[in-house]
C-alpha positions, -999 to +999 in steps of 0.1 A: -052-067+175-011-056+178-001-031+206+026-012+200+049+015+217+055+045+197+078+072+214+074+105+196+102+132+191+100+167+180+101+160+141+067+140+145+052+168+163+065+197+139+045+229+146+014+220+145-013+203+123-030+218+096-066+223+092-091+243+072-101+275+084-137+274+069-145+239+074-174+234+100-180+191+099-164+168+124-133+148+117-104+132+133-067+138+143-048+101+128-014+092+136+003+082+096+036+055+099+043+069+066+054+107+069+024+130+060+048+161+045+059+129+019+028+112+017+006+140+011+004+179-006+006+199+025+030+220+046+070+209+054+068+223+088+037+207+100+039+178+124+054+142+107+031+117+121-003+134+127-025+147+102-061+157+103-090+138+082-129+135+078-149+108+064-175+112+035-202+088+044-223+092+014-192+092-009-172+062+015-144+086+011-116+096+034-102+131+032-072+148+048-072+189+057-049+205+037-053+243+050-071+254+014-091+221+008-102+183+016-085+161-001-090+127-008-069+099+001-071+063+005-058+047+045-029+023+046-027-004+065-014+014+098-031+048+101-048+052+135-072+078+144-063+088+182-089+116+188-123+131+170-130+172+167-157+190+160-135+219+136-169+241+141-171+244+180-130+236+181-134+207+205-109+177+205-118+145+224-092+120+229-100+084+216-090+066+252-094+030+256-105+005+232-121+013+205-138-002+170-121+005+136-137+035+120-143+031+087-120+006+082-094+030+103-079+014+133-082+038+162-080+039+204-053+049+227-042+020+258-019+052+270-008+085+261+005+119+274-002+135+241-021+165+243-040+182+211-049+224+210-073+237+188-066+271+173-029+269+183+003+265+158+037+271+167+026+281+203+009+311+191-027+317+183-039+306+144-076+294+142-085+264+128-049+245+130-038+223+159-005+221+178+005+187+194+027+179+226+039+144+237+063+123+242+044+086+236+015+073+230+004+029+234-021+023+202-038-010+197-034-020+155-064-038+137-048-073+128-066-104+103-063-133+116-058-161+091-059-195+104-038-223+081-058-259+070-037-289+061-045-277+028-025-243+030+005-257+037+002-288+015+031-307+006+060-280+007+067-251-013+079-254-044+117-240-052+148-245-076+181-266-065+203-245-082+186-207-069+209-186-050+203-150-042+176-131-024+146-138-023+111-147-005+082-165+010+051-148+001+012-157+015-017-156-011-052-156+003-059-169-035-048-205-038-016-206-057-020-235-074-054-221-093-035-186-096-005-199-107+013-227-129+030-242-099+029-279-087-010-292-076+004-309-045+022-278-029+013-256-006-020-236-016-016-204+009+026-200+000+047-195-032+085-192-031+092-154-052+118-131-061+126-097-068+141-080-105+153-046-093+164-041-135+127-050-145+106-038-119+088-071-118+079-100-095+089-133-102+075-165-086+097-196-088+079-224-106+106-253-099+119-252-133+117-212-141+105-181-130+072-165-143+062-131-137+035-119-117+016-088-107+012-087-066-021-081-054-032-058-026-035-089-001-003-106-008+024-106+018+063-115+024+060-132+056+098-144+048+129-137+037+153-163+023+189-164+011+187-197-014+222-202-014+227-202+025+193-220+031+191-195+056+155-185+061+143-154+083+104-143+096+096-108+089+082-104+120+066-068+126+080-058+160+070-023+159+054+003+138+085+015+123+093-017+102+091-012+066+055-019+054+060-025+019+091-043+001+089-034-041+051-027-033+043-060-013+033-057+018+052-073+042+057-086+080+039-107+103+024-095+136+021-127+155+023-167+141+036-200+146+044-209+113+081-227+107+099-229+071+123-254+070+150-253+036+155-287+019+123-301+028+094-318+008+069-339+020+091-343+053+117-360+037+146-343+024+146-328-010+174-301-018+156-264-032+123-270-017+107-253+015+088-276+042+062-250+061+041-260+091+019-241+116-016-230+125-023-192+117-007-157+108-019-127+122-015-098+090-019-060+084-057-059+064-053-050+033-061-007+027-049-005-010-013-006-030+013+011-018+014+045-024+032+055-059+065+076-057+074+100-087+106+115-092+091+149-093+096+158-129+071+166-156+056+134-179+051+141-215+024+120-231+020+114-267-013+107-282-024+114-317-029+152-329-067+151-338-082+122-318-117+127-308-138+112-280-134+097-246-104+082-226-077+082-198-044+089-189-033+052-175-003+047-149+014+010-161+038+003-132+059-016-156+082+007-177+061+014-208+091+011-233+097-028-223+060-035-223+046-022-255+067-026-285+046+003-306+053+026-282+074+060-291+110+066-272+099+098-263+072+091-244+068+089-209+078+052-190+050+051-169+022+074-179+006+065-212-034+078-235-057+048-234-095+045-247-118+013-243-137+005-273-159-028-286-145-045-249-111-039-258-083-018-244-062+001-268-034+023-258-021+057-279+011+055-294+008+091-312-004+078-346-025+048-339-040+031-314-028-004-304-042-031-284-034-039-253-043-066-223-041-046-188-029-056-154-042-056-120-013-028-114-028-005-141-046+023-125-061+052-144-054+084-128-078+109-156-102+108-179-097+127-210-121+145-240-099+148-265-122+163-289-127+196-259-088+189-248-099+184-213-086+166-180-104+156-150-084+140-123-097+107-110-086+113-074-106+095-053-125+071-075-131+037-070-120+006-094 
């Protein structure tokens, strides 16, 4: 577990929080890093850092209040419920002390002098929202530990002589060597990897080249590293406010006593390589990717005039128009008609369909009928 101090001013309190007039169940107010009026469909002027939410046993489904409807969302890494209500006899009770995660939500207050108000927004009367007063609150953050063999740090990690530029140290709870084609005597737990703003696209340095990658959910930057200056810098999380995600890694370390020395191998010197020693990490648990930002606009998606059947609208984080060659310019760069047949997956490309090899990035977000012209959102649903 991480403590931290988080002082509150008036833009996380906004006017109040919103809830649903007709919903009766019981729920939870939960403190959001991320800003909720950004992060999810609901009103500008409520409060920035508190939101309400209920969990869906049956369905293992969180859902946040958004004054018409429950919608579903999935929690990231640092949301922290800090008090339950009862929305049908409009009762709050604080969550003092320490406390257990709640459905994989962190939750507890060590200290506060917030106070929440049923039926109150904007200092006047309005049933079924909340208004929020404060100034700070102490919350205790659910932290894995990992603990490092012999084996994780091996014999160093693997770089290039020549690299200059950004770039990073990144921990893999799946052995690098079996995931990637890297050197069977490095490290297994650490890979050295950079960033291509142009492509969109993770790289991981191989000693001789870079080869792309896809992150996964529980990867993390636990360094930053300048390869020209040698100069090599923890991202340790000191507070809540740190940036959680760098190009959709996670990122930062809570506590650990891991060193990374530049020019190292084996504990000899050897120029481009990284020497890493220590005994354990303490990281954010993995909650899911990063949530996706849009620019807002409408997507246009081409698919062929008079397809029948079933399929799905698939988001490809990679721009679409550098990763499928039959694809139309006019189509949309993220957002593209796909349908699984025989075991294969085939995307649309308005006059055939084309075959296709997804990633772990690919998410579809509806299922289509084409022959009945029909969308259903996939909100909510599992992989």
């Amino acid at each position: 577990m991480t403590i931290f101090n988080i002082d509150l001013v008036s833009s996380d309190l906004g006017v109040g929080i919103v809830g649903l007039d007709a919903y009766q169940g019981t729920g939870f107010i939960m403190y959001s890093q991320t800003d909720v009026r950004e992060r999810f469909n609901i009103r500008s002027d409520q409060t920035r850092a508190f939101v309400s939410v209920t969990y869906d046993a049956t369905e293992d489904q969180w859902y946040y209040l958004a004054n018409s409807a429950l919608v579903a969302f999935t929690p990231e890494p640092y949301d922290h419920l800090i008090a339950s209500v009862d929305f049908a006899a409009d009762t709050i009770t604080m969550l003092d002390g320490a406390q257990d995660p709640i459905a994989g939500v962190s939750a507890g207050l060590i200290e506060s002098d917030i106070q929440i108000l049923p039926n109150m927004w904007m200092g006047s009367a309005n049933a079924g929202e909340f208004m929020v007063t404060g100034t700070h609150m102490t919350i205790d953050f659910a932290t894995e530990r990992v603990d490092l063999t012999r084996d994780d740090l091996g014999k160093g990690i693997v770089g290039m002589d020549w690299l200059t530029g950004q770039g990073y140290i990144m921990y893999s709870d799946i052995d690098v060597r079996s995931r990637f084609d890297i050197r069977s005597d490095q490290a297994g737990s650490f890979v050295s990897v950079i960033y291509n703003a142009d492509q969109n696209q993770w790289y991981y340095v191989g000693n001789s080249e870079f080869v792309a990658f896809d992150p996964l959910s529980t990867d993390v930057l636990i360094a930053q590293v300048d390869f020209g200056t040698d100069r090599i810098d923890m991202m340790n999380r000191d507070d809540s406010s740190d940036p959680l995600y760098v190009n959709g890694m996670l990122a930062g370390v809570y506590y650990t006593d891991i060193r990374i020395i530049a020019n190292r191998w084996n504990w000899s010197k050897n120029k481009g390589e990284f020497q890493v020693f220590g005994s354990y990490l303490d990281l954010a648990p993995p909650m899911g990717p990063e949530p996706i930002e849009l620019d807002g606009n409408s997507h246009s998606i081409a698919a062929t005039d008079h397809r029948t059947g079933d399929g799905f609208i698939m988001y490809s984080a990679q721009d679409l128009q550098d990763r499928f060659p039959a694809i139309n310019s006019y189509t949309d760069d993220h957002f593209v008609a796909v349908v699984y047949q025989d075991g294969a997956w085939y995307y649309d490309n308005n006059t055939r369909l084309v075959a296709f090899t997804p990633t772990e990035t690919d998410i579809l977000v509806a299922a289509v009928d084409f022959g009945e012209n029909t969308v259903q959102d996939l909100q909510g649903y599992g992989s």
